[in-house]
C-alpha positions in Angstrom: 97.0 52.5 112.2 101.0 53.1 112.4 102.4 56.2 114.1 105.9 56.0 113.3 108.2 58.0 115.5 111.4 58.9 117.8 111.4 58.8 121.0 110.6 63.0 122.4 110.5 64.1 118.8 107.5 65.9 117.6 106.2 62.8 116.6 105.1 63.0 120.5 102.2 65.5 119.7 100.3 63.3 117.1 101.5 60.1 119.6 99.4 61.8 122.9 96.5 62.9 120.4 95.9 59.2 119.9 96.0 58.1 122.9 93.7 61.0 124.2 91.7 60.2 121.2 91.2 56.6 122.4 92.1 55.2 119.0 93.9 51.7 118.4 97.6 51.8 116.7 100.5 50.3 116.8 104.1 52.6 117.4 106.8 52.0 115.3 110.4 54.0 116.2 112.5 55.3 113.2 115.3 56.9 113.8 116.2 60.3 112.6 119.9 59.9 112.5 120.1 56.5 110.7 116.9 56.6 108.6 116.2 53.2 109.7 113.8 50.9 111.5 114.2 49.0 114.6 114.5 45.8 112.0 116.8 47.9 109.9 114.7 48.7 106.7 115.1 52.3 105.1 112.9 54.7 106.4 112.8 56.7 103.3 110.8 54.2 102.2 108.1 55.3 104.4 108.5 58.5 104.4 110.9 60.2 101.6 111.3 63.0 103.7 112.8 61.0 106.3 111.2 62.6 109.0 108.7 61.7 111.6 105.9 61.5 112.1 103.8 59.3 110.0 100.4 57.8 110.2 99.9 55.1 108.1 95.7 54.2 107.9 94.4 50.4 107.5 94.3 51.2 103.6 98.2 51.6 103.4 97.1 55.6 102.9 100.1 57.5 104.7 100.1 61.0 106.7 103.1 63.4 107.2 103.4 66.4 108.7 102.4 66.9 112.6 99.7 69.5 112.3 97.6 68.4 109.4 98.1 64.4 111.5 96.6 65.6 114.4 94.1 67.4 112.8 93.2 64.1 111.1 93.0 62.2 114.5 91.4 64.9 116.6 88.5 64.4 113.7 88.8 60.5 113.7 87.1 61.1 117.3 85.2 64.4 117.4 84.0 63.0 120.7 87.5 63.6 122.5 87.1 67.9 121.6 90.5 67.7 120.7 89.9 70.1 117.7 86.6 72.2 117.4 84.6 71.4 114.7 85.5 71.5 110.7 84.4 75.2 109.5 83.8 76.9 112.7 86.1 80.3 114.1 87.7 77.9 116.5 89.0 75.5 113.9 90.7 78.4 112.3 92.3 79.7 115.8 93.1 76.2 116.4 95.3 76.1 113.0 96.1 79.8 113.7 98.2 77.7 116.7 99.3 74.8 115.0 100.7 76.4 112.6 102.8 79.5 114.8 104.0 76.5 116.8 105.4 74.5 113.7 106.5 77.7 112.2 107.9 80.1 114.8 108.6 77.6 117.3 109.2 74.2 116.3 111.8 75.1 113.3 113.3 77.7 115.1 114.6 75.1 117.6 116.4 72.8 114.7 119.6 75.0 114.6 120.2 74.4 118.2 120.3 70.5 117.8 122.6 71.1 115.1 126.1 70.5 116.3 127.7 72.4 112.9 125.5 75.4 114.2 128.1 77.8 115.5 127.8 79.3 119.0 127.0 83.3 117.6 123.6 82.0 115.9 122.8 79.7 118.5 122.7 82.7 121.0 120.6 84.7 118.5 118.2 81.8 117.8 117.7 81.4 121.6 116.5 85.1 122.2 114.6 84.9 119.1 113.1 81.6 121.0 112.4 83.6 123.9 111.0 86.1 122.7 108.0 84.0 120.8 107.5 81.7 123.9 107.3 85.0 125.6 104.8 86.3 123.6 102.8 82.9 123.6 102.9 83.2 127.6 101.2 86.8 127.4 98.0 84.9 125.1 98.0 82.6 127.8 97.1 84.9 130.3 93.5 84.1 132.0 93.6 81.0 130.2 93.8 77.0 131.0 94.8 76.1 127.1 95.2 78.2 124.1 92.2 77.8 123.2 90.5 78.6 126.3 89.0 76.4 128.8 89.2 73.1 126.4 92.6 71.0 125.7 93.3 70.8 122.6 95.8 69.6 119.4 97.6 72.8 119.7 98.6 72.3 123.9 100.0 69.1 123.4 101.7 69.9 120.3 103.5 73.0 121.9 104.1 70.5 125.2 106.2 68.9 123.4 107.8 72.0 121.7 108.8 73.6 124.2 110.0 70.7 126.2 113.3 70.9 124.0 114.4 74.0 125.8 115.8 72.0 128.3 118.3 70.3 126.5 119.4 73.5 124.3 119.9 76.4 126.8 116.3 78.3 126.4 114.8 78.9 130.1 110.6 79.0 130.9 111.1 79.1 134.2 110.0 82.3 134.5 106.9 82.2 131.9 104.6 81.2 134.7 101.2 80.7 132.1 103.2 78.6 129.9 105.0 76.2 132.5 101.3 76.4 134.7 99.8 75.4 130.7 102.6 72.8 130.5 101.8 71.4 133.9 98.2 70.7 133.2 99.3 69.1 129.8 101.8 66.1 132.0 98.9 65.5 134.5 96.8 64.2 131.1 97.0 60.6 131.8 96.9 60.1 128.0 100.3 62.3 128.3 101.6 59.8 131.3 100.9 57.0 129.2 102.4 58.4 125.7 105.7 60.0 127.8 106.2 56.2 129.5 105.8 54.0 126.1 108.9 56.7 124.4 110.9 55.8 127.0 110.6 59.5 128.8 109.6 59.2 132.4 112.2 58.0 134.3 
């Protein structure tokens, strides 16, 4: 398999699932600002969306969109209990997750990277930001994951999420279950090892 990606993009969720999955593929960076590839061939041809990620299978078959690709992997090796099982309650809270985080987290984030995005909207987007991480860090009370006791999909994927508040003015310093949550999530090894092939661990 191909995961194409950009380096500490979201791309990064679907990137540590593999490796915590233990599956074989091969990285391939595109970059989001030039739609091109490292040899310089158009993207868009990949992917007409011209985003990342993509998981291309052995059969030329390709995958877009983050949740529904780490869905996919998580069930390429049920072993790794990175998604509960097709058809059961948990399955449904874990897309319950997936989907808040690529819907009230993940594209709330986008106007801040925008540099047309004027300053008044970027101050309302951040409290709107810290409001929903807020309210995540209050379902994370008594718990190791979001799901409970197991790592899962959903952790890694809003790891990588709310990583970006870093570089765009939106504090979790103070959200002690999400920053404890996001501190378990770095120890992974399979986390060590997806953060050092991107280029992220200095």
């Amino acid at each position: 398999m191909k995961l194409y990606y950009s380096p500490g993009a979201c791309s990064l969720s679907p990137h540590i699932a593999l490796r915590e999955a233990g599956l074989p593929f091969e990285l391939v960076q595109a970059s989001t600002k030039t739609k091109k590839l490292a040899d310089g061939s158009d993207f868009y041809a990949i992917n007409s969306k011209g985003s990342v990620p993509v998981l291309e299978l052995d059969n030329g078959q390709r995958l877009t969109e983050g949740p529904a690709i780490v869905q996919y992997i998580a069930d390429l090796a049920p072993a790794s209990k990175l998604a509960p099982a097709n058809g059961t309650w948990e399955r449904y809270r874990l897309q319950e997750w997936l989907n808040y985080i690529t819907s009230e987290l993940h594209k709330s984030f986008s106007p801040l990277f925008n540099p047309a995005t004027v300053e008044e909207t970027k101050t309302q987007v951040r409290a709107m930001l810290q409001a929903r991480l807020s309210w995540v860090n209050e379902q994370l009370e008594g718990k190791q994951y979001l799901l409970g006791d197991q790592f899962s999909v959903a952790d890694a994927y809003l790891f990588v999420v709310s990583n970006w508040g870093q570089y765009v003015g939106v504090e979790i310093a103070e959200l002690s279950n999400l920053v404890a949550l996001r501190g378990r999530v770095a120890a992974r090894p399979a986390v060590q090892e997806a953060l050092k092939a991107e280029g992220l661990l200095k």
